[in-house]
Structure formats: structure tokens, C-alpha cells
C-alpha positions in Angstrom: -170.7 -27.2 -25.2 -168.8 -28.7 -22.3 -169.3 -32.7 -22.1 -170.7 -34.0 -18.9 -169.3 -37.0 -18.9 -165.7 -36.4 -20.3 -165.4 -32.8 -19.5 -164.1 -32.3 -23.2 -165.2 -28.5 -24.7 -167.2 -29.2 -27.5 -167.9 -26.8 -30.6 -170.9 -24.8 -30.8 -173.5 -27.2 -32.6 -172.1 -30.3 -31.8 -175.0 -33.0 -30.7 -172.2 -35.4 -29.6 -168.7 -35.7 -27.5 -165.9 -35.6 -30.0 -163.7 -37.6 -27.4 -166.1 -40.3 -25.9 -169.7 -39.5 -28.1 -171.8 -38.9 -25.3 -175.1 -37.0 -26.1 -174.4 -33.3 -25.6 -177.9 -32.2 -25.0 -181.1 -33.8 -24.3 -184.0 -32.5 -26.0 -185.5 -30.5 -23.3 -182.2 -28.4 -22.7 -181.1 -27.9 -26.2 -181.6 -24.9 -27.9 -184.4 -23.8 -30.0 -183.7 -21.5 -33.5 -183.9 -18.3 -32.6 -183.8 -18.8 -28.6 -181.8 -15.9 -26.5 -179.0 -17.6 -24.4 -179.1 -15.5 -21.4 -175.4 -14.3 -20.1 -173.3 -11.2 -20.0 -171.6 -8.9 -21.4 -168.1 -7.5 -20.4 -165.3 -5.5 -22.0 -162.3 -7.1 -21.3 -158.3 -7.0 -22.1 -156.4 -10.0 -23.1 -152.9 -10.5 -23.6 -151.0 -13.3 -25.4 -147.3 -13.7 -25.2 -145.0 -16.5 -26.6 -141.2 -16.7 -25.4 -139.5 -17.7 -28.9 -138.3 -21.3 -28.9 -139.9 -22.1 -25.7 -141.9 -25.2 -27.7 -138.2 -27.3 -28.2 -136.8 -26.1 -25.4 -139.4 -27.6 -23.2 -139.4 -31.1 -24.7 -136.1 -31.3 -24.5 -135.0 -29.7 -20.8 -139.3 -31.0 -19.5 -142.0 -28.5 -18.1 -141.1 -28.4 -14.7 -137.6 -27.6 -15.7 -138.6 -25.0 -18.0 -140.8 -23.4 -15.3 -138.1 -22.7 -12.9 -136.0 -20.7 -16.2 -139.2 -18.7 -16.9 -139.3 -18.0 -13.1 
């Protein structure tokens, strides 16, 4: 659950902000056991990919440097 006053992505189940402890949910709007959250489903295709080494390389050369060597 996304904070509304932070903006901080919250685990499922969390009553408070684990960055500034704001209240996630008031009573009214939090979910009841057993309640169906509407939404949708969609098959979709993810890729990851990590360039080896690219963690040390970008603290050392910086990110904007390292974007124009990936580019």
C-alpha cells in the first residue's frame, strides 16, 4: 500500500508508513477478511537483464556517465 503522504510502497498488511509512520488506511477504506479487491487480470512478459559489473562501474565513472557507455 502506497503512502499518501510520503509516497513510500508499503507491504501488503502494513497499517503504518515504514518511512514517515503515517496511518496507511483509515477504517472505512481498509480491507475486511475475506473482501474481493476488484482489479485485473493480464498475462504479461517480463524481462530482467543485468550488464556484469555495471554496480562498481557506476559508482566509480557516476550514472550519467555510465548512461552514455550503455547508450
Amino acid at each position: 500500500m502506497q503512502c499518501v503522504k510520503c509516497g513510500l510502497d508499503n507491504g501488503q498488511g502494513s497499517n503504518f508508513c515504514n518511512s514517515c509512520g503515517a496511518k496507511l488506511h483509515t477504517e472505512a477504506s481498509a480491507p475486511s477478511a475475506g473482501a474481493i479487491i476488484s482489479g485485473e487480470r493480464r498475462r504479461v512478459t517480463a524481462m530482467f537483464a543485468d550488464v556484469v559489473d555495471s554496480t562498481p562501474l557506476a559508482e566509480r565513472i557516476g550514472e550519467e556517465a555510465l548512461y552514455k557507455v550503455m547508450q
